[in-house]
N, C-alpha and C positions, 0 to 999 in steps of 0.2 A: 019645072023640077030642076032642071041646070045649072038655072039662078041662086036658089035654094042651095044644092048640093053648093055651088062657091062660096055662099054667104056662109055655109057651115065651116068648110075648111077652112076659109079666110077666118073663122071667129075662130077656132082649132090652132090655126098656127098661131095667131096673136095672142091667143093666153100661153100658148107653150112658152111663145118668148119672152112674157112679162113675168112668167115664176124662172125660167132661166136668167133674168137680168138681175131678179131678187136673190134668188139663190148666189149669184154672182157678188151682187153688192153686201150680201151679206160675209161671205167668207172673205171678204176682201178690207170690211171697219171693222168687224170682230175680233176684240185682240184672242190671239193666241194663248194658251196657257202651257209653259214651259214646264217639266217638270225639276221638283230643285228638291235639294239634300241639305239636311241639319248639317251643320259643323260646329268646331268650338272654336270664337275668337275672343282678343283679350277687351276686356271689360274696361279697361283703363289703360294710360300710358305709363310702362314698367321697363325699368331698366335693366341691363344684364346684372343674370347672379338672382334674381328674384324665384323665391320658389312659389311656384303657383300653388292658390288657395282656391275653395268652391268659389269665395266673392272675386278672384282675379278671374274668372273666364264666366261666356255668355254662349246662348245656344244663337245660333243666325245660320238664315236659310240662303244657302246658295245656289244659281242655275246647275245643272247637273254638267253641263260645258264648261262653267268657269273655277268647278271647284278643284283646286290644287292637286296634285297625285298624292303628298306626301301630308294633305290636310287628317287632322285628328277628329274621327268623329264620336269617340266616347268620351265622354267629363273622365272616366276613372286613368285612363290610359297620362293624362297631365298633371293631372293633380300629385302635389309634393315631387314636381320635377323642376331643377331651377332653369332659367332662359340663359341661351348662352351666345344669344343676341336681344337687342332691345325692341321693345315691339310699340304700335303705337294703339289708341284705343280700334277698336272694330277689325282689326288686321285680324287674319284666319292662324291658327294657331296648328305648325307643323312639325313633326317630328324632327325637321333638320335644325328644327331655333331653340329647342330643349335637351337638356342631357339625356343619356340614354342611360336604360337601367340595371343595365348585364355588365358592361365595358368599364375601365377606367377613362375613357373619352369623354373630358368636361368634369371631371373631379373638382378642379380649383373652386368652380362657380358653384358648386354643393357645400363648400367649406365656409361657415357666418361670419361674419364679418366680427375682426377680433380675435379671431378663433386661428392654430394653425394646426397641420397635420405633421404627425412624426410615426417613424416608424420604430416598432423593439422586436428584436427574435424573438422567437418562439417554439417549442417542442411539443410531442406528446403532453412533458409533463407539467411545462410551463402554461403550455397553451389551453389548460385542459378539456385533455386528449381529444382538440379537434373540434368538439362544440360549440366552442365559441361562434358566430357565426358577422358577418357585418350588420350595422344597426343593434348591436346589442351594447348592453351597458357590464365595465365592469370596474375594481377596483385594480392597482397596482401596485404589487408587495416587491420591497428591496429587501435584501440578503447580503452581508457583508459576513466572509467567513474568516475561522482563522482557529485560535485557542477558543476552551470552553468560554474562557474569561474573556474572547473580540469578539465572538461569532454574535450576530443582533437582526433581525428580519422587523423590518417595519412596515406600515402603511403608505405610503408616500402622497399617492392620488386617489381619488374617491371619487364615482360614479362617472367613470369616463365611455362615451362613446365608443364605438370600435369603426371607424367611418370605412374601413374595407380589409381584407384576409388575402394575401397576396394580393392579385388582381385583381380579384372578386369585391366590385363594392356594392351586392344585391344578393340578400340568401338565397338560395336556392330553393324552388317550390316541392311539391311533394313529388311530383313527377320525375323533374331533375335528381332527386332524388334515391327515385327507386330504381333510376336509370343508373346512376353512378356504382351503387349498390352492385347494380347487375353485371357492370364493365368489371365489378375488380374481382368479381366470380370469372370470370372470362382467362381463356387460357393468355392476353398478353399483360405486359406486368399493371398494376395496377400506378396511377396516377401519383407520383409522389405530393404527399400534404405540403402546405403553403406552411414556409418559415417563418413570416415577416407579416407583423399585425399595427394597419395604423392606426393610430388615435388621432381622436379631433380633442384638442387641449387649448390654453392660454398659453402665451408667450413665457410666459414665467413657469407655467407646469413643463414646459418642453423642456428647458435648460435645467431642470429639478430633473425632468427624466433625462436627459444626453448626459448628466455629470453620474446618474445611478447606473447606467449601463456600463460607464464605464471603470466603474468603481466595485462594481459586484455584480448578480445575478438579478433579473428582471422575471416575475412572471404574473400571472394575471388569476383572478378569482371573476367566475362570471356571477352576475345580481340581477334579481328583479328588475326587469325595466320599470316598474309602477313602484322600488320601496327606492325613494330619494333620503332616505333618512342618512346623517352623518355617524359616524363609530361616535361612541359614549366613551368608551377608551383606547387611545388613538396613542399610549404608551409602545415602548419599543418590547419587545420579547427579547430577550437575551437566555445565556444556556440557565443563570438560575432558577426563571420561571420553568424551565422544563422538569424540576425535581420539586412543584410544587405538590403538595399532598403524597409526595410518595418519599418511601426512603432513601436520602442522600448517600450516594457511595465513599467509601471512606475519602477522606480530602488527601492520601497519597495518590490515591485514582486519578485526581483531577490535578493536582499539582503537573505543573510544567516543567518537565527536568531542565535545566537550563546548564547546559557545558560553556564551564568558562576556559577560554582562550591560556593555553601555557602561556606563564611566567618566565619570561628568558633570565636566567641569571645572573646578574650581576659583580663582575668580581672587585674588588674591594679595591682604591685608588691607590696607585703606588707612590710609597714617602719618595719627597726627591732626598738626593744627599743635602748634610747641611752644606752649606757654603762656605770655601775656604775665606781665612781671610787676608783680607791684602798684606803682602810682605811688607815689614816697616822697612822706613826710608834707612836709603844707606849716605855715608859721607864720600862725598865724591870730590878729588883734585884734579884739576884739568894739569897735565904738565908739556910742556912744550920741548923740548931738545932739537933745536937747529928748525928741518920741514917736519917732522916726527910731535907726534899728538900720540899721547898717552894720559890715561885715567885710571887714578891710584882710588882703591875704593876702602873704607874703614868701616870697621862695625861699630 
């Protein structure tokens, strides 16, 4: 029975330790499985200035250890944001390498190539009052005043961008919104509105608007962003068209009184005297007496 009882235990411990050496050998080839996170990296190699497209980025899975802090894990969060470093293919795509969407930080590299940014004041009534908003489209109407007969408002620019509203180059969402709403119910004073609205324009439209600025009054009509259609009549408006269909005021109304400058008067040039004329020659004798000189004169 002694025999037995060893032969048991001895067969007891040696299976114990051939599923202990398995178990061992097993967790020791068996690769691990890490757990890892989608990210967004770029699809291709892209230079700064590039605005990211659905085909510029790729979904790729990273270990949960190596993925960046500042990596972008939704497609929507990148998309139509330009890089403001260059990235190479497969590289992880982070909020520090793309413009941000609140800030002027990284403006330049949102502007297309070709394209520049200028800025025009703006008011309640120019601006109008305040809805304009960035990313919107509008036209650009000049104003030169003066008599009925100089005053002329014309079209200048046609469907311009608005690339930002003061600082602001991102509309603000509903929420921002109803927030802002709420601060200027609020007993401190309310935020003063943004004077200065940029536009994204050509070279040549910029120096058409810096010379309208400074020649007359600037302000803005907001359009459709979806009707790209150009004016059919792109004529100037002057004060005639304003009395069209209606009755003309009498034309002393609209005459320009024009005060002319006094006449200083003139007084008439004075005769000189006539000129005498020369005395006629006289007959002259020299006469001598001793050192004495004497001149006998005859008519």
């Amino acid at each position: 029975m002694d025999r037995q009882k060893a032969l048991l235990i001895f067969g007891a411990a040696w299976l114990s330790a051939a599923v202990l050496t398995w178990v061992l050998y097993k967790s020791t080839k068996t690769p691990q499985v890490a757990k890892t996170v989608a990210i967004q990296a770029a699809a291709r190699d892209m230079p700064a200035g590039t605005r990211l497209e659905k085909s510029d980025l790729k979904t790729v899975r990273y270990a949960e250890k190596d993925v960046p802090k500042t990596a972008i894990l939704d497609e929507k969060q990148a998309l139509d944001r330009p890089l403001l470093f260059p990235v190479s293919a497969n590289e992880a795509i982070t909020s520090t390498k793309i413009a941000t969407t609140t800030g002027a930080s990284g403006l330049a590299a949102t502007i297309e190539l070709g394209k520049r940014a200028i800025s025009v004041p703006i008011n309640d009534s120019s601006g109008v009052s305040g809805l304009i908003q960035p990313r919107a489209h509008v036209d650009v109407l000049f104003s030169k005043t003066g008599s009925m007969a100089e005053a002329v408002t014309t079209t200048i620019l046609e469907n311009v961008e608005v690339l930002a509203i003061g600082r602001t180059t991102e509309a603000p969402s509903s929420a921002a919104a109803t927030a802002a709403a709420a601060n200027q119910t609020a007993a401190r004073p309310p935020t003063p509105a943004a004077t200065v609205a940029t536009l994204l324009v050509s070279p040549e439209e910029a120096r058409k608007l810096e010379l309208a600025k400074n020649q007359g009054k600037i302000s803005l009509t907001l359009r459709n962003p979806l009707d790209h259609n150009a004016l059919a009549d792109n004529r100037p408006t002057t004060g005639e068209s304003l009395y069209v269909g209606a009755t003309r005021p009498k034309e002393s109304a609209l005459r320009t009184v024009r005060v002319e400058p006094p006449v200083e008067r003139q007084e008439p040039p004075k005769k000189e005297p006539p000129k005498k004329e020369p005395p006629k020659p006289h007959n002259v004798i020299d006469v001598f007496r001793g050192d004495k000189h004497v001149q006998e004169i005859f008519q």
